[in-house]
C-alpha positions in Angstrom: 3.3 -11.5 2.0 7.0 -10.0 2.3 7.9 -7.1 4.1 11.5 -5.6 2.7 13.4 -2.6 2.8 13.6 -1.1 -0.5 15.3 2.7 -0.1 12.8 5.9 -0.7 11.8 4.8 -4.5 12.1 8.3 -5.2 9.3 9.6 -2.9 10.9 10.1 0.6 9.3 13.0 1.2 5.6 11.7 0.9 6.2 8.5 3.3 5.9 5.2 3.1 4.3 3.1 0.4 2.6 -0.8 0.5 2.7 -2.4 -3.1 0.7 -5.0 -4.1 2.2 -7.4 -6.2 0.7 -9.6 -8.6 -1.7 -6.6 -9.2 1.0 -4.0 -9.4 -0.8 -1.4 -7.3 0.8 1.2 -5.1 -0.4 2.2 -1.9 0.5 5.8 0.5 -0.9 5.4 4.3 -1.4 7.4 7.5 -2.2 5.1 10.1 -2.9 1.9 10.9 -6.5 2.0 9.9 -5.3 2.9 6.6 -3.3 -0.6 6.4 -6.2 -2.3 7.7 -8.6 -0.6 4.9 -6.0 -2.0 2.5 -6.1 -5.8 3.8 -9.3 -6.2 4.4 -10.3 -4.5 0.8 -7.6 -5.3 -1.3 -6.0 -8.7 -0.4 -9.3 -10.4 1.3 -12.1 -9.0 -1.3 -10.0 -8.0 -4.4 -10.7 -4.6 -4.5 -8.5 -1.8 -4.9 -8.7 1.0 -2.0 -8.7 3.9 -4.8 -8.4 7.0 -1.8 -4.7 5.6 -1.0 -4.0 4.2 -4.4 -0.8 6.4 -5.7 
């Protein structure tokens, strides 16, 4: 896991954005329960969150 600073990747105005790399997938977020959703679903059981998946 790596947590870096990477400018407003042309979508300042909607927030920031998780990416999961080696899958490629592109996540927007709210809250912390969003971020939770995405670890518990995505990185511990594989499967993509598709209601934050940009």
């Amino acid at each position: 896991m790596r947590i870096n600073s990477a400018g407003c990747l042309d979508r300042c105005e909607l927030g920031p954005v998780i990416v999961v790399y080696p899958d490629e997938v592109w996540y927007h977020y709210l809250d912390c329960e969003d971020v939770d959703e995405i670890i518990d679903e995505h990185l511990v059981k594989g499967q993509v969150v598709d209601r934050l998946k940009i």
